[in-house]
VMD Tcl script that draws the C-alpha trace (Angstrom):
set ca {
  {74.07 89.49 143.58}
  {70.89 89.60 141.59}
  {69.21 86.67 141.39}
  {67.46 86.94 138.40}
  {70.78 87.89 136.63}
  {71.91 84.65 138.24}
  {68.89 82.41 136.75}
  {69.38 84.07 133.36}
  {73.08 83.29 133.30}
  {71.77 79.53 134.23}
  {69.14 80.05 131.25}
  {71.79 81.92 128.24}
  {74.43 78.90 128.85}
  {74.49 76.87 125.54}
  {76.93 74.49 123.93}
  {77.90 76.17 120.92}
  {80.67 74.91 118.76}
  {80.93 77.58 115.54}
  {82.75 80.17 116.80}
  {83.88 83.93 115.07}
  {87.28 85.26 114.74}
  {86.81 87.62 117.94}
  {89.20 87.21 120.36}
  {88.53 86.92 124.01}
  {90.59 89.77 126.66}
  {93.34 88.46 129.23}
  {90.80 90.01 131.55}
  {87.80 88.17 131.00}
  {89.21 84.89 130.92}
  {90.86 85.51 133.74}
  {87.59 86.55 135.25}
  {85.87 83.68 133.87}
  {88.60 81.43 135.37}
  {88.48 82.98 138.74}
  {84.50 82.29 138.71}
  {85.43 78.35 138.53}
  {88.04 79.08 141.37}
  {84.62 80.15 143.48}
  {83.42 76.49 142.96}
  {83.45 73.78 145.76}
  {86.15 71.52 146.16}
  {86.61 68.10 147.83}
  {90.13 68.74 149.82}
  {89.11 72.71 150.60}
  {92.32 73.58 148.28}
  {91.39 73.78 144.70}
  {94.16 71.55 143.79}
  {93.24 72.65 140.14}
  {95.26 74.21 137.80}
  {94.36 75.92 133.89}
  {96.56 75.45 130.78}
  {95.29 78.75 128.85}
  {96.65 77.63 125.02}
  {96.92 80.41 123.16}
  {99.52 79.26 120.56}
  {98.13 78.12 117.34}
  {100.77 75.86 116.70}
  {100.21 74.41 119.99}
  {97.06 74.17 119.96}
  {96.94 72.25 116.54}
  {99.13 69.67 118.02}
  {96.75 68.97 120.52}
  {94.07 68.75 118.53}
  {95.92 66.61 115.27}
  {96.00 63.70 118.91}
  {92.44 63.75 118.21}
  {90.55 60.91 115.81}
  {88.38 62.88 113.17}
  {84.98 61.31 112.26}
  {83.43 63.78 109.52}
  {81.49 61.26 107.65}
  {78.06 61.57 108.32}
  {76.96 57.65 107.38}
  {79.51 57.07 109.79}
  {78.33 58.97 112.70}
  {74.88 57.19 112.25}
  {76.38 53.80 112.14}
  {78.40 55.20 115.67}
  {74.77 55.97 117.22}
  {73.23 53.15 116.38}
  {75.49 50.78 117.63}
  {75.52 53.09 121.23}
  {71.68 52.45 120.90}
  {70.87 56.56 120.72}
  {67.73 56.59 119.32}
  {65.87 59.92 120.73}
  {65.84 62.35 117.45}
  {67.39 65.42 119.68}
  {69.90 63.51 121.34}
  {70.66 62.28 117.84}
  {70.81 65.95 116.02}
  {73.07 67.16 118.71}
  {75.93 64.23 118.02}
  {75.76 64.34 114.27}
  {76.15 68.01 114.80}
  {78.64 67.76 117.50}
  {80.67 64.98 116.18}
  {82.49 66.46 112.32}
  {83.06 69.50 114.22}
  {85.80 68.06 116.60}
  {88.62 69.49 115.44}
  {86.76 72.33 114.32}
  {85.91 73.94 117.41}
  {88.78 73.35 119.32}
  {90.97 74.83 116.80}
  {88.98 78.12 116.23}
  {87.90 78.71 119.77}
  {88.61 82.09 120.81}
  {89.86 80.46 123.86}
  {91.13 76.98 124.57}
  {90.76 75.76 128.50}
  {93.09 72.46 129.70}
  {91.87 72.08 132.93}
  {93.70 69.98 135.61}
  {93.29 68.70 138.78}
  {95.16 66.16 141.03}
  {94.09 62.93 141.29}
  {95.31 60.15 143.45}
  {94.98 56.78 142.98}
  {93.50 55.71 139.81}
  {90.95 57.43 138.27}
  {89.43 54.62 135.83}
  {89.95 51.99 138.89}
  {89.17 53.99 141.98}
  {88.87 51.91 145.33}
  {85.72 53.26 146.40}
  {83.49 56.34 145.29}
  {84.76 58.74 146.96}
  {88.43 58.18 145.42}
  {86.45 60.25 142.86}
  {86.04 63.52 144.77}
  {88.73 65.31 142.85}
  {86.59 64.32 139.36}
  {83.44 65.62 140.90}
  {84.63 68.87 141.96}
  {86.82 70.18 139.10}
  {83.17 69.34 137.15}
  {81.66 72.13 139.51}
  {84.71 74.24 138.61}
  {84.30 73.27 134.46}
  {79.95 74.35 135.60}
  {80.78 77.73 136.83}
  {83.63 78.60 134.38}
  {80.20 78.01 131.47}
  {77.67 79.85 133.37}
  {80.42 82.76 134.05}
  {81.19 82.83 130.18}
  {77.63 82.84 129.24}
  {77.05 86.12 131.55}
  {80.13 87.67 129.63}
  {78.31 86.59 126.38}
  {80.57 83.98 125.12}
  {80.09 80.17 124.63}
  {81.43 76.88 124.73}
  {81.50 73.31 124.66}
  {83.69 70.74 126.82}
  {84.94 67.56 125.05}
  {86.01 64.60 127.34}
  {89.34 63.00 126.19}
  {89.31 59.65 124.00}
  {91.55 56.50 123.56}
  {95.01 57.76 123.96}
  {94.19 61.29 124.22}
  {95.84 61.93 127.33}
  {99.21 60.23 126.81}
  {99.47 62.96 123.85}
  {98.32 65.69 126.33}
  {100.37 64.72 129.08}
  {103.74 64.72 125.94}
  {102.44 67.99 124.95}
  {101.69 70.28 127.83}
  {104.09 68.23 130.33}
  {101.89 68.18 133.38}
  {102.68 66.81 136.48}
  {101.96 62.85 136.95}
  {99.27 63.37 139.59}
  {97.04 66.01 137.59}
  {94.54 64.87 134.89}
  {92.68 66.45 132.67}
  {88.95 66.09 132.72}
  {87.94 67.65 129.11}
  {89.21 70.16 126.78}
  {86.64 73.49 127.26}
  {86.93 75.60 123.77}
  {85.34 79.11 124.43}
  {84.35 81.79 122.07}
  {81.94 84.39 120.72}
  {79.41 82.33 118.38}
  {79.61 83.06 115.00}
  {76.53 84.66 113.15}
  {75.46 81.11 111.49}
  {76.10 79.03 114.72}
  {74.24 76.19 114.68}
  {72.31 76.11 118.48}
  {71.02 72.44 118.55}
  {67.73 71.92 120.64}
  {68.04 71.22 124.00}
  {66.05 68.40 125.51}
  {62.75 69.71 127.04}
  {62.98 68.15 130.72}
  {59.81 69.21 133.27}
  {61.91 69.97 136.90}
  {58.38 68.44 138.45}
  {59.00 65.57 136.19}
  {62.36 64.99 137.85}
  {61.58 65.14 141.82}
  {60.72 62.62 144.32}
  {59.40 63.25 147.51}
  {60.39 61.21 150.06}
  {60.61 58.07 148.41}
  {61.14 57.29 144.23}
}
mol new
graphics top color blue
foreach p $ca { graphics top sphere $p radius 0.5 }
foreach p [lrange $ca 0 end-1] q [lrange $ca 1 end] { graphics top cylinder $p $q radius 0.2 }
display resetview
């Protein structure tokens, strides 16, 4: 492996959420799919498992579970009262936020991931009840990084309110799987929007031996 192919990978992933009519190959998303299967898991057995929803009909009754918020006075009022006040952190959401339905529908690929969780995942006895939620995130990591080498793009959306009731009625997954976020990949279209990213120094970020 090349490790400056590896970096640049790292580098080209972006969330992008305006996506062309291109359509994604079988192959690559199986390829892209298998490069999350390389990730590390808690239990050593990749108890994960990949709803690929390819069904428009489908796939518009997953996303019709999902509250739209397109006004943009209202998406302010939403930040302020979560106390966002950075000017790139804001740009991204009111960005991010009308196109909800948008980019899930029009993905050239939407991702349900899964992965088995027991106990409760919102009450979990101690941290590492959360083990399973960790490492399907390392999966969800490599499955970007692999579609940004294949030059495609995404963006993962973390399920809402009752979100997951209407998942669980739709795609009629087992009880012990969860879904961690919905992952809607796809070529970008030619007028994608590509919100700046937060400039963040590495040096900035490490402590040496103590904080």
């Amino acid at each position: 492996m090349c490790i400056m192919e590896t970096y640049a990978a790292i580098s080209a992933r972006r969330t992008v959420r305006d996506f062309s009519d291109r359509e994604i190959d079988t192959e690559i998303i199986e390829r892209i799919i298998d490069a999350g299967l390389k990730a590390p898991t808690n239990d050593h057995m990749r108890s994960w498992e990949f709803v690929v929803v390819r069904d428009m009909s489908k796939r518009a009754e997953i996303v019709n579970a999902i509250a739209e918020l397109t006004n943009r006075a209202d998406v302010d009022a939403w930040l302020d009262s979560w106390g966002a006040s950075d000017a790139v952190q804001r740009s991204m959401y009111l960005d991010a936020v009308p196109k909800q339905h948008a980019m899930l529908l029009k993905a050239g690929c939407l991702i349900l991931p899964f992965f088995r969780q027991r106990g409760s995942l919102l009450r979990p006895e101690t941290l590492s009840s959360l083990n399973g939620f960790a490492s399907i995130w390392c999966c969800v990591e490599n499955i970007l990084i692999a579609s940004a080498a294949e030059g495609i793009y995404g963006v993962t959306r973390i399920p809402m309110g009752g979100e997951l009731q209407e998942i669980k009625k739709i795609i009629r997954h087992p009880d012990d799987y969860t879904m961690p976020c919905y992952i809607a990949l796809g070529y970008p279209a030619q007028d994608a929007t590509m919100n700046e990213q937060k400039a963040v120094s590495a040096m900035e970020k490490i402590h040496t031996d103590i904080w």
